[in-house]
CHARMM-style PDB file with segment names, atoms N, HN, CA, C and O in Angstrom:
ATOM      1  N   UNK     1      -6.742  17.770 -31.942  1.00  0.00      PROA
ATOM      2  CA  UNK     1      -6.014  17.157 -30.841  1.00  0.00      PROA
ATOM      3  C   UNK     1      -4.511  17.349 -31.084  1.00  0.00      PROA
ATOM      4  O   UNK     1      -3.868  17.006 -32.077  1.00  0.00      PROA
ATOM      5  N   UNK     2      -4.052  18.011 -29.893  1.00  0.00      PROA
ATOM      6  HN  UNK     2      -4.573  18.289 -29.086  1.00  0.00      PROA
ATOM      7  CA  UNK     2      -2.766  17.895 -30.667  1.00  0.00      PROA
ATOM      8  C   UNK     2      -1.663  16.907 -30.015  1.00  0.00      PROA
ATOM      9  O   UNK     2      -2.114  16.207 -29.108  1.00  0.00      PROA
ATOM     10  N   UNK     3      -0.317  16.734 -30.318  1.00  0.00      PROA
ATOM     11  HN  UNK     3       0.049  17.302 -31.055  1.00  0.00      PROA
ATOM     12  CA  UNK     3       0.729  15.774 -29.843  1.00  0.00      PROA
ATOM     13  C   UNK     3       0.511  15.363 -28.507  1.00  0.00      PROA
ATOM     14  O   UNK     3       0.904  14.198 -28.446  1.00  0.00      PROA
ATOM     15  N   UNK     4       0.079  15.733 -27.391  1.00  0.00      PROA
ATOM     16  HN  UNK     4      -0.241  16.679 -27.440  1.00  0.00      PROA
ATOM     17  CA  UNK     4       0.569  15.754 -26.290  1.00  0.00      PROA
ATOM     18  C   UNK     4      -0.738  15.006 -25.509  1.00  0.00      PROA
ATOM     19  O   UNK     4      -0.777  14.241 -24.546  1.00  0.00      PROA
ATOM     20  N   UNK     5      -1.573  15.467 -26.199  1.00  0.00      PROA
ATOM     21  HN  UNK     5      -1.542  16.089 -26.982  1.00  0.00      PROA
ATOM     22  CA  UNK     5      -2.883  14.576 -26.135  1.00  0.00      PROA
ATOM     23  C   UNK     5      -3.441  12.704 -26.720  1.00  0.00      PROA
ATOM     24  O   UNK     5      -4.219  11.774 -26.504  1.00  0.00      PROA
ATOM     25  N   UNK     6      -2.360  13.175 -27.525  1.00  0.00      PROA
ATOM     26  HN  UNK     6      -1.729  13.930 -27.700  1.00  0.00      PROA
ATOM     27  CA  UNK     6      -2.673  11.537 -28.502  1.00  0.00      PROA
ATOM     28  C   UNK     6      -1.880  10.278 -27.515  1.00  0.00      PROA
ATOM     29  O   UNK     6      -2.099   9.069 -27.581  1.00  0.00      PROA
ATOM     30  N   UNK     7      -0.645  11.188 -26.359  1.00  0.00      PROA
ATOM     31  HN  UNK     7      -0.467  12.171 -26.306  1.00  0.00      PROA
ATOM     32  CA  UNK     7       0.280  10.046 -26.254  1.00  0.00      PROA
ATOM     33  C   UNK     7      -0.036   9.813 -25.102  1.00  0.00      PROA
ATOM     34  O   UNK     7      -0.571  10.778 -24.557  1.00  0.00      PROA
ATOM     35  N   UNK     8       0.114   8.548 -24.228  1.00  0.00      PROA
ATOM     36  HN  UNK     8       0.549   7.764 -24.670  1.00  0.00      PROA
ATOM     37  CA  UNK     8      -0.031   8.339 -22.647  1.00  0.00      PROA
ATOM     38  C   UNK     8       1.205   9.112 -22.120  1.00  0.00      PROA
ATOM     39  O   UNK     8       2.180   9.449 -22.792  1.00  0.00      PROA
ATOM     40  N   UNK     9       0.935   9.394 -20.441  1.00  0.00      PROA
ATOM     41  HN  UNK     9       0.143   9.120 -19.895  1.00  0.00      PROA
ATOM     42  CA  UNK     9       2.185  10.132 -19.968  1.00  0.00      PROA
ATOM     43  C   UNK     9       3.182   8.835 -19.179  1.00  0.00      PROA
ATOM     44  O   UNK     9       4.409   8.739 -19.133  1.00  0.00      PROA
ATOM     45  N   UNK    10       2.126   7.937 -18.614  1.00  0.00      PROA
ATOM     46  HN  UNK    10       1.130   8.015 -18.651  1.00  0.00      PROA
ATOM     47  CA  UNK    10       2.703   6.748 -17.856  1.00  0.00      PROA
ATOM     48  C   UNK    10       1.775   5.609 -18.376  1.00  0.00      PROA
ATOM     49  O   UNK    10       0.858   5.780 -19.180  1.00  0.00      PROA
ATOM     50  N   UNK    11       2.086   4.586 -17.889  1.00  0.00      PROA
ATOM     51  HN  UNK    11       2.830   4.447 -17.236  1.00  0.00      PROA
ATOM     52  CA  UNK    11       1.467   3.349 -18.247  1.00  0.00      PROA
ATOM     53  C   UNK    11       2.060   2.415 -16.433  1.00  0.00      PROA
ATOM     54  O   UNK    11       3.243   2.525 -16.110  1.00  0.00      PROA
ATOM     55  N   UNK    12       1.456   1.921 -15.869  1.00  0.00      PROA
ATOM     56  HN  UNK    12       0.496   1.831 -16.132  1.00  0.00      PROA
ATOM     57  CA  UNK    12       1.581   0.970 -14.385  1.00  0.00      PROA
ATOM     58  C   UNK    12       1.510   0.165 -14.938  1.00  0.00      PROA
ATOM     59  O   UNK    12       0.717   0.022 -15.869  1.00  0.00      PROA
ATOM     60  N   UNK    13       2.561  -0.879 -14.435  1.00  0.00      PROA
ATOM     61  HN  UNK    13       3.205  -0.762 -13.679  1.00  0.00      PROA
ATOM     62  CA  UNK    13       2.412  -2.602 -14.788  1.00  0.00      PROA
ATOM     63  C   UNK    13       2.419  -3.378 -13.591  1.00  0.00      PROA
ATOM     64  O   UNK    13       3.413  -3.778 -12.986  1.00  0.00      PROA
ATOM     65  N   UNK    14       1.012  -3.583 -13.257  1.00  0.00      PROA
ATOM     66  HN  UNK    14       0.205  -3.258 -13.749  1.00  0.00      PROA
ATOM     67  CA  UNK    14       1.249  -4.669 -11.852  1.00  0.00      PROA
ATOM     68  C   UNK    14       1.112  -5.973 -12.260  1.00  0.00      PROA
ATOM     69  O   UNK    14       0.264  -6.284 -13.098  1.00  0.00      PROA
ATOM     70  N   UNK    15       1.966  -6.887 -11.682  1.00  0.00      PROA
ATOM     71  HN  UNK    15       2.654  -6.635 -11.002  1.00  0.00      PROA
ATOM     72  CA  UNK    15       1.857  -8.503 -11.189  1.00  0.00      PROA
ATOM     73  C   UNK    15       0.932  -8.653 -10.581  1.00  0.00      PROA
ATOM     74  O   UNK    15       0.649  -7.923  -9.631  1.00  0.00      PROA
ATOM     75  N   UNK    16       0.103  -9.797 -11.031  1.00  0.00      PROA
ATOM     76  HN  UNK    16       0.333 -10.390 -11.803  1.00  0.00      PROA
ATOM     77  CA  UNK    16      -1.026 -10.116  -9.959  1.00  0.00      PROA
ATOM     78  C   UNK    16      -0.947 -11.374  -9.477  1.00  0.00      PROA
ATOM     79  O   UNK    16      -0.543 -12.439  -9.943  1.00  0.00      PROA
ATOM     80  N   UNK    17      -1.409 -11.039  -8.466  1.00  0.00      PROA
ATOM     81  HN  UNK    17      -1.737 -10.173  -8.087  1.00  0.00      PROA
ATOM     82  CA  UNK    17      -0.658 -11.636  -6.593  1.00  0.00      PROA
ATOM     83  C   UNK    17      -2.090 -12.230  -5.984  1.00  0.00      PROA
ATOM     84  O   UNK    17      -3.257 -11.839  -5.981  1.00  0.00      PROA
ATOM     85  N   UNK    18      -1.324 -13.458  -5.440  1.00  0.00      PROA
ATOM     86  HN  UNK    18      -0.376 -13.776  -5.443  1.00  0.00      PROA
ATOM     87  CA  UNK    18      -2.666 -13.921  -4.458  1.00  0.00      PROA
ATOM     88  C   UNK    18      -2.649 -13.217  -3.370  1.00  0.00      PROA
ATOM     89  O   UNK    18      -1.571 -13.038  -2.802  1.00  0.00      PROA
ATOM     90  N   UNK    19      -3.950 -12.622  -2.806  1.00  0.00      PROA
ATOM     91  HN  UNK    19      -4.826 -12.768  -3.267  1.00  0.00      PROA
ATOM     92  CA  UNK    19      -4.076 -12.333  -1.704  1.00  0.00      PROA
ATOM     93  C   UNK    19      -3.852 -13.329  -0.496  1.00  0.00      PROA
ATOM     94  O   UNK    19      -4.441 -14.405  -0.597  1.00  0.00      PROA
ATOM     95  N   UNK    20      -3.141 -13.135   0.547  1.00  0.00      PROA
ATOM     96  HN  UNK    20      -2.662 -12.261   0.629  1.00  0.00      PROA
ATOM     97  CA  UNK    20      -1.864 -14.031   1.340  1.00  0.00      PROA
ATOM     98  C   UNK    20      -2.066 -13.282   2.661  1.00  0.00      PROA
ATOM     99  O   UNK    20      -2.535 -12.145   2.607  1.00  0.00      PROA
ATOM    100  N   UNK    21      -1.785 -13.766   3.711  1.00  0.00      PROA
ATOM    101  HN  UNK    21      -1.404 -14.689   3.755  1.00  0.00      PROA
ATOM    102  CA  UNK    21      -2.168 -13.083   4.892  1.00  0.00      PROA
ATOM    103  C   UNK    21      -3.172 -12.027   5.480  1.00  0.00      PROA
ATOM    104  O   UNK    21      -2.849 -11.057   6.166  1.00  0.00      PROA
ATOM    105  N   UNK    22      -4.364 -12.356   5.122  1.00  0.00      PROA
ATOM    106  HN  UNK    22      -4.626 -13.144   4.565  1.00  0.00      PROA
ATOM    107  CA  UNK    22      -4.884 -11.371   4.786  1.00  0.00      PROA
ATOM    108  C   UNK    22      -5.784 -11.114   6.583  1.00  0.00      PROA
ATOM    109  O   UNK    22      -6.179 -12.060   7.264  1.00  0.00      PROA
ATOM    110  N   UNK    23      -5.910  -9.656   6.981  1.00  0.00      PROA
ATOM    111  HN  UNK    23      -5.588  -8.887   6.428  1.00  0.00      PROA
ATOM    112  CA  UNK    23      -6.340  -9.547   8.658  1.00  0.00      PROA
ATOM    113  C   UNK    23      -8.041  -9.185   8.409  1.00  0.00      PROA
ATOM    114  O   UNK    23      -8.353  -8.595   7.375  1.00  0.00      PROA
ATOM    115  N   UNK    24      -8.723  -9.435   9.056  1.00  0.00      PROA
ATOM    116  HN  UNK    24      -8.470  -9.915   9.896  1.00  0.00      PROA
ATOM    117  CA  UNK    24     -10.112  -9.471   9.177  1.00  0.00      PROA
ATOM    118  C   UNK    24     -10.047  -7.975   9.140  1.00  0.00      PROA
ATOM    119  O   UNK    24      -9.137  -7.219   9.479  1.00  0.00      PROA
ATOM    120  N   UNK    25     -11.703  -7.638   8.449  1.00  0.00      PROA
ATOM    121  HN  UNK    25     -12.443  -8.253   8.173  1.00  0.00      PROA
ATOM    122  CA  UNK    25     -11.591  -6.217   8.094  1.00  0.00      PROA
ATOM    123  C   UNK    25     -11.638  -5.115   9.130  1.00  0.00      PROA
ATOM    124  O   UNK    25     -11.063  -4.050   8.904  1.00  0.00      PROA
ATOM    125  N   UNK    26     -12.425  -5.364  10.474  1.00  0.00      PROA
ATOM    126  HN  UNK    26     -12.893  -6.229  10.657  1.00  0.00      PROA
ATOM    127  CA  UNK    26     -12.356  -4.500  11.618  1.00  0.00      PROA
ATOM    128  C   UNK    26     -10.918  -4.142  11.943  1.00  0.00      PROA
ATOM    129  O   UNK    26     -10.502  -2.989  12.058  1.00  0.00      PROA
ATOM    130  N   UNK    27     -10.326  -5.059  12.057  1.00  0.00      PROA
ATOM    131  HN  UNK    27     -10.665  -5.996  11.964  1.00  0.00      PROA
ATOM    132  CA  UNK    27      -8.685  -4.817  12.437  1.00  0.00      PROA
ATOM    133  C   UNK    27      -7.962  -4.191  10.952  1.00  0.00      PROA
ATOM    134  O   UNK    27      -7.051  -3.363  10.956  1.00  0.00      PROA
ATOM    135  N   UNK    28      -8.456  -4.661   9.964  1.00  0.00      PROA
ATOM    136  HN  UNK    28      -9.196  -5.334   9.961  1.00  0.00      PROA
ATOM    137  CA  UNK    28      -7.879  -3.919   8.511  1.00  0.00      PROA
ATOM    138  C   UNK    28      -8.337  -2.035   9.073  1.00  0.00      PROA
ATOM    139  O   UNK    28      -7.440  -1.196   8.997  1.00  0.00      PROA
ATOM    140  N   UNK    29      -9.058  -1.819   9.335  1.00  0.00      PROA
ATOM    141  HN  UNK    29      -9.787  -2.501   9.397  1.00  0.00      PROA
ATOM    142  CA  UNK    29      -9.872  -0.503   9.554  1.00  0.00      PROA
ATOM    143  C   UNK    29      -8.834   0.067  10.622  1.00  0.00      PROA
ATOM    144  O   UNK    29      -8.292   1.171  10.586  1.00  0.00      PROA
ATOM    145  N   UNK    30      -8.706  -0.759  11.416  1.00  0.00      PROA
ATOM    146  HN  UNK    30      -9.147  -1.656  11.445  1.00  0.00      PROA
ATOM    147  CA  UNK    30      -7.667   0.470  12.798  1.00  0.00      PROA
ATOM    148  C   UNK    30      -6.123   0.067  12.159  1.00  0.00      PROA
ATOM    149  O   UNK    30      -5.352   0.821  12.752  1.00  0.00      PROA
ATOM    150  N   UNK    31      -5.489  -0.617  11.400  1.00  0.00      PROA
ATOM    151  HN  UNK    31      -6.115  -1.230  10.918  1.00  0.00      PROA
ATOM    152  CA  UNK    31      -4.220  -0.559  11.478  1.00  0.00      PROA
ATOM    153  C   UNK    31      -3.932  -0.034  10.286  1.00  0.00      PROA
ATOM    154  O   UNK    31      -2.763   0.330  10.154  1.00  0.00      PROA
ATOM    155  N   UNK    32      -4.982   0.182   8.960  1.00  0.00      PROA
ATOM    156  HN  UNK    32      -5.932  -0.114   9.068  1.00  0.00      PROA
ATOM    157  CA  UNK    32      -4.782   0.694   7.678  1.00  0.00      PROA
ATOM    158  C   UNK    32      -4.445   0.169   6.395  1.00  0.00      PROA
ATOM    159  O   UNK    32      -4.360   0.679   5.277  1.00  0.00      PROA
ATOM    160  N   UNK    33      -4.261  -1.093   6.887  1.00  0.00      PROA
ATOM    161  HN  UNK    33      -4.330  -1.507   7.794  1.00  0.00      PROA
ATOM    162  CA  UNK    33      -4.292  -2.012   5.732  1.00  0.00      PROA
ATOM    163  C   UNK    33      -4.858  -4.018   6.060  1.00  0.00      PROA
ATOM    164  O   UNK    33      -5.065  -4.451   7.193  1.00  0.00      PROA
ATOM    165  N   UNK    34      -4.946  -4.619   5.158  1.00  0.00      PROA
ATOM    166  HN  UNK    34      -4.777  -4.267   4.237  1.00  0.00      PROA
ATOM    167  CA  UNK    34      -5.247  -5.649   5.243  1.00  0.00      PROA
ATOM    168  C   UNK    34      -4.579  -6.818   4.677  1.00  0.00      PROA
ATOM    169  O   UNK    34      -4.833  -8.014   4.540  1.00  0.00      PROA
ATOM    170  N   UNK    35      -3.576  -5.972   4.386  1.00  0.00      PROA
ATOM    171  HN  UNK    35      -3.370  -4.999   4.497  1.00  0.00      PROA
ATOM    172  CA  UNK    35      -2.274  -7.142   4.211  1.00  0.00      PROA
ATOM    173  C   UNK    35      -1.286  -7.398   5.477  1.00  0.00      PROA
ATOM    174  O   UNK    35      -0.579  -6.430   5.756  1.00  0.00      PROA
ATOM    175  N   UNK    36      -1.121  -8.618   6.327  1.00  0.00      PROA
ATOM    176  HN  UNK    36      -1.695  -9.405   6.101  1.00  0.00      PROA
ATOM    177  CA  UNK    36      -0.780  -8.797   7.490  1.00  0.00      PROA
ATOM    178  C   UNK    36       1.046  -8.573   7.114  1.00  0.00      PROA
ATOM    179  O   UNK    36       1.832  -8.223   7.994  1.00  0.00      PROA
ATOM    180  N   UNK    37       1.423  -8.817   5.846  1.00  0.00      PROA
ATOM    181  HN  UNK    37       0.784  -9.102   5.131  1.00  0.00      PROA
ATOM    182  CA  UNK    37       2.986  -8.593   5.134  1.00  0.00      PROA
ATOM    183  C   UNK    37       3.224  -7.130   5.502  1.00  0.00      PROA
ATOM    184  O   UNK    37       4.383  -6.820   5.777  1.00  0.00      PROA
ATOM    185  N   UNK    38       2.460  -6.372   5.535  1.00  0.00      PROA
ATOM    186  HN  UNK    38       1.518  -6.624   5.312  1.00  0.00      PROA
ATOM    187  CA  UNK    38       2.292  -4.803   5.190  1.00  0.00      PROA
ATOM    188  C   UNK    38       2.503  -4.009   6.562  1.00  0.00      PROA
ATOM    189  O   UNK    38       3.172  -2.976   6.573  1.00  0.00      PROA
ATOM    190  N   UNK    39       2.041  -4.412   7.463  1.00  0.00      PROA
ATOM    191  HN  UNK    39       1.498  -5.252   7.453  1.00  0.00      PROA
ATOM    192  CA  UNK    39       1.606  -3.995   8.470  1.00  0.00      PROA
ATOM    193  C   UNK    39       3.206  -4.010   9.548  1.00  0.00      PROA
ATOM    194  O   UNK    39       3.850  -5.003   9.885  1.00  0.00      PROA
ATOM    195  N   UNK    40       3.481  -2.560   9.875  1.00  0.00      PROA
ATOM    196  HN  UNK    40       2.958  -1.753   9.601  1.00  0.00      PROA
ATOM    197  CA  UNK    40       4.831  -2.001  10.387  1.00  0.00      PROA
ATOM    198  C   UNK    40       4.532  -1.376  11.355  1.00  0.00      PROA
ATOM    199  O   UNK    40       4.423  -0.151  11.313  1.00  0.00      PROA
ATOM    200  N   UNK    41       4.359  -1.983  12.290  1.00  0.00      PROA
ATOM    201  HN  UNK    41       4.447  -2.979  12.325  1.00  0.00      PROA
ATOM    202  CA  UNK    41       3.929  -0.916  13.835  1.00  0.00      PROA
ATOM    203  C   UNK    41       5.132   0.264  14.168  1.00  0.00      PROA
ATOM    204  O   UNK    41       6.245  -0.260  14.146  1.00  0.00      PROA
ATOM    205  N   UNK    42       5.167   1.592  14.441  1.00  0.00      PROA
ATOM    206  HN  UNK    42       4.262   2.018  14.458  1.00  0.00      PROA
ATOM    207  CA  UNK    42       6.290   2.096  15.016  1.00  0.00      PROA
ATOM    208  C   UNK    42       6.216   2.010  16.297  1.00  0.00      PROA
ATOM    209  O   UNK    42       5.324   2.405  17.048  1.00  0.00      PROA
ATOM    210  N   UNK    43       7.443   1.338  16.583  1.00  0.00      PROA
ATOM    211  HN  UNK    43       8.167   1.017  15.973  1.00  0.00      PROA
ATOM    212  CA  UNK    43       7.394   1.339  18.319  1.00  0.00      PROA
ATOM    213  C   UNK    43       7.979   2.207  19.227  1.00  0.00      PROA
ATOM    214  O   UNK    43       9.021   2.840  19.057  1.00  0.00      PROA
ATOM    215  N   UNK    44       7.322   2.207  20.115  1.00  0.00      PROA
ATOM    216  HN  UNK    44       6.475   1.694  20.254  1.00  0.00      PROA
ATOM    217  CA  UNK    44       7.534   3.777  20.983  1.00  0.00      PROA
ATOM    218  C   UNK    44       8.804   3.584  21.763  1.00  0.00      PROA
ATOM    219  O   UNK    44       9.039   2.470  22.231  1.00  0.00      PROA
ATOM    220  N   UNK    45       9.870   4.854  21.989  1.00  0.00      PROA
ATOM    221  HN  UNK    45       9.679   5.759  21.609  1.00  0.00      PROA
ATOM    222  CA  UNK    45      11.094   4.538  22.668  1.00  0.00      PROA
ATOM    223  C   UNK    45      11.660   5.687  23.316  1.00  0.00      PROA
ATOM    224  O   UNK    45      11.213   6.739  22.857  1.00  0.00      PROA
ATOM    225  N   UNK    46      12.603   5.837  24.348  1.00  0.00      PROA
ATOM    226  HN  UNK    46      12.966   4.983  24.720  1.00  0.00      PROA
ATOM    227  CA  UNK    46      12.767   7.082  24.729  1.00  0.00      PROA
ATOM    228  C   UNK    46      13.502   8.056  24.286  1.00  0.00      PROA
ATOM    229  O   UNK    46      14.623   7.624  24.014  1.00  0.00      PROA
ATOM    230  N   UNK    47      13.410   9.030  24.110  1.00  0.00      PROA
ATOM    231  HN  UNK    47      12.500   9.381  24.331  1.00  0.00      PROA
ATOM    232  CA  UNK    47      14.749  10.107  23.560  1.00  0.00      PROA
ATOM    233  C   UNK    47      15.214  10.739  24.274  1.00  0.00      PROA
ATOM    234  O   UNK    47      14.878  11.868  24.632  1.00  0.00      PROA
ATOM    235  N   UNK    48      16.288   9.946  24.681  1.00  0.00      PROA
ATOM    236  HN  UNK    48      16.562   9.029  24.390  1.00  0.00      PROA
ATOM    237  CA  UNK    48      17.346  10.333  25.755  1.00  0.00      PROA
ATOM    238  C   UNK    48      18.756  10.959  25.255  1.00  0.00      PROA
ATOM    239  O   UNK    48      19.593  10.115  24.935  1.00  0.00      PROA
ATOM    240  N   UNK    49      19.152  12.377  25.138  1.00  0.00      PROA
ATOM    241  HN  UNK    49      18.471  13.062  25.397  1.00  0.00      PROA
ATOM    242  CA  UNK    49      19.958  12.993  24.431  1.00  0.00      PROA
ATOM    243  C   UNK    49      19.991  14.471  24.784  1.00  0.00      PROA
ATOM    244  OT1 UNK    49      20.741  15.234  24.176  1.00  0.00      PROA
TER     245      UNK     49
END
């Protein structure tokens, strides 16, 4: 084995979080997530220019 193998490349450190607003899963399914915090509609507008 050599050096490059023995060492990690990254390591993730998550906080763990209560799940908090959370949207019923049919509606989790069409908007892509199920955190109601999360959820960023783009709203449609004209491009006038």
């Amino acid at each position: 084995m050599n050096k490059s193998e023995k060492n990690d490349y990254a390591k993730a450190f998550i906080i763990p979080q209560k799940y908090e607003n959370i949207i019923n899963p049919k509606a989790a399914l069409k908007i892509g997530t199920i955190f109601n915090d999360l959820y960023k509609p783009y709203k449609a507008y004209d491009k006038k220019y």
